[in-house]
C-alpha positions, 0 to 999 in steps of 0.5 A: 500500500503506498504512503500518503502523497502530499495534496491528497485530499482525506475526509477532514479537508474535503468537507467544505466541498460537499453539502447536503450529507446526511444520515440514514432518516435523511437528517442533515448532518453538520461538523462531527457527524458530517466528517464522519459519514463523508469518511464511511462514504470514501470507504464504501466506494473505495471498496466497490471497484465498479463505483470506484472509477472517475471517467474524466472529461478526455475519456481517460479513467482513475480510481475516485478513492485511494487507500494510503498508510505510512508505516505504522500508522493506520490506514486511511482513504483519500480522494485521488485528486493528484492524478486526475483534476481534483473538480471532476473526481468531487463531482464524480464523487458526489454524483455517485454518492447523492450529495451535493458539491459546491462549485465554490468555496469562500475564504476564510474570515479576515482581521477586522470583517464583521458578523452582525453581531460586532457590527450591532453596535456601531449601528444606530436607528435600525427599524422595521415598519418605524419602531426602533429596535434592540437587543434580539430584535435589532441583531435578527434583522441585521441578519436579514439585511445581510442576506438581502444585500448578499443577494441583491449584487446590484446594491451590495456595492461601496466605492472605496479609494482602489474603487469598487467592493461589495458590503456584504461578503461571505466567508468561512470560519471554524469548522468550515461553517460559512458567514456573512460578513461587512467587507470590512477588513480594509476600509471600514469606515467607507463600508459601514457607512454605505452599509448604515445608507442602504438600510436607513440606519445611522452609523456611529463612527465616533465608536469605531475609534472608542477604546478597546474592550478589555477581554472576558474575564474568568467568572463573568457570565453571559446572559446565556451562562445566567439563564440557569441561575435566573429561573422566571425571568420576566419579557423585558419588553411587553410587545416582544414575547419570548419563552426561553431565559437566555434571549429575555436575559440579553435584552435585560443585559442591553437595557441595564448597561445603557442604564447608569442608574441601574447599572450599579451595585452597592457592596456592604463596604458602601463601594459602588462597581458595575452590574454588568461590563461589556467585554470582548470575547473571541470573535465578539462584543458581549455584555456579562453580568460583573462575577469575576470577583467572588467576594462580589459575586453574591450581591452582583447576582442578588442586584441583578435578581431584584432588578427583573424581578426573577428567581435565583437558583443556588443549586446551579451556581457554580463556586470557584474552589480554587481560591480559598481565601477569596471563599472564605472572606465571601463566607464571611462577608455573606454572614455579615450582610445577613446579619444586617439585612432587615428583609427576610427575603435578602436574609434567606438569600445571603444564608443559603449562599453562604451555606453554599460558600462553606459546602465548597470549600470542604474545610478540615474542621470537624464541625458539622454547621456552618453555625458550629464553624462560625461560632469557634473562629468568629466568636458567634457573632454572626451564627445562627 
């Protein structure tokens, strides 16, 4: 058996040919699963050699499906797109198979071309049938101003100093999945604005120069992470019913941080820091709820509940263990605070969280309570 040629094609790399994969009930299949029916697909018609054969276009014929193995490694099949033109050996492939090749393939995403999602917000005044929307809403249409433009050639088009460029372009990210982006890898400023014109919204060039965002912290956590703390939570807004928590947390998420008088929590130190901050995380701007400290960690997440009125489950709160210390001065401050609270609701709160604080840090002492524990190193003052 020969070793592997250099630029043959295995299943892993071959993938962003082919479309429409699926499994035996005709489901899609996508990422993981699709490479992986791609490989058995390779197998099957390398072992029939009355399917195996590629009859190229001068009449000459090639095997579709090759086998190579490198001494002491396992064997794996290749497309044999060395000897024969590589189009015609997919084609054939899918033809033989019932999948779809695509006859093109996009780059992968630039430095600085935006998704939707980080093109938010630099867009103002984006409306549909004259009501301005944000959070969900504002990203959903974006996204469907995006296809429109991507599909409609004649108005995805902004004029740049080197001339003419599309606004909307499409490209390839991780796992070969396909996006659309703002074209604006090179000129920004010239591409947002044409973009804001075509859709009748404003551009806010002033944020394209603001400072960068500091990135996502350890413990900060997304609307999508809270949505199995927060049970209950309320729509943010009346007309725009939604059932899930984690899309009625981003829209909480995006009224609160544009709100400074909401936007504060008072420690019992009397310090005032953020409720939420907005950070950079991977390819994207995303607003997190301020956790990373866990000293403040509990009266973050106790602010956050009173605002929107929802529930907090303790039981899904993951504690970091991996600072004791920090614990156990959060231990401490939280007894403290339920010492001082006059709200029973508050008082319920911050003794279960401690309770919590003191089951994770599994400490050596003998005593059973958090009470007992209390008791011998504090004096009692806060026990129970």
């Amino acid at each position: 058996m020969e070793p592997i040629r250099q630029g043959e094609l295995k299943a892993n790399d071959a993938v962003i040919f082919f479309d429409n994969i699926c499994d035996n009930n005709g489901r899609k299949l996508t990422k993981s699963e699709k490479r992986s029916r791609l490989k058995d697909l390779m197998k099957e018609v390398y072992d029939a050699p009355d399917v195996n054969v590629c009859i190229l276009s001068d009449g000459s014929t090639f095997p579709l499906i090759v086998c190579r193995q490198n001494p002491g490694r396992a064997k794996f099949y290749y497309f044999n797109n060395i000897d024969a033109p590589e189009k015609e050996v997919l084609q054939t492939f899918a033809q033989k198979t019932g999948i779809t090749c695509k006859q093109e393939t996009y780059p992968e995403k630039c430095a600085g071309e935006l998704i939707a999602n980080d093109a938010k917000q630099l867009l103002d005044e984006v409306c549909e049938n004259g009501v301005k929307l944000t959070g969900t809403a504002k990203l959903e249409k974006l996204h469907d101003w995006f296809k429109t433009l991507y599909n409609t050639p004649q108005s995805n088009r902004c004029l740049t100093p080197k001339g003419e460029v599309p606004i909307i372009v499409k490209r390839r990210g991780v796992n070969n999945k396909t996006m659309l982006c703002l074209n604006t890898s090179e000129y920004q400023t010239h591409v947002m604005a044409a973009f804001a014109r075509c859709i009748g919204a404003v551009y806010l060039k002033e944020k394209e120069n603001a400072e960068p965002l500091l990135n996502k912290n350890r413990g900060e956590l997304t609307a999508r992470e809270c949505a199995r703390i927060f049970h209950n939570v309320p729509n943010c807004k009346n007309n725009y019913t939604k059932k899930d928590a984690s899309p009625k947390l981003v829209e909480w998420f995006e009224k609160i941080y544009n709100r400074p008088d909401l936007n504060t929590v008072s420690l019992p130190s009397g310090e005032k820091i953020p409720l939420l901050v907005r950070r950079q995380s991977v390819a994207q701007q995303c607003i997190c709820l301020n956790t990373a400290d866990e000293a403040r960690k509990p009266f973050v997440i106790r602010r956050m509940a009173a605002i929107i009125r929802a529930d907090i489950c303790l039981d899904n709160l993951k504690l970091s263990a991996e600072k004791p210390q920090t614990l156990h001065k959060t231990m401490f401050c939280l007894k403290k605070a339920e010492y001082q609270a006059e709200n029973p609701k508050d008082q319920a709160y911050y003794h279960a969280y401690a309770q919590k604080v003191y089951e994770t840090l599994s400490l050596p002492d003998k005593e059973i309570t958090l009470s007992e524990y209390l008791k011998k190193h504090f004096s009692g003052k806060f026990a129970e």
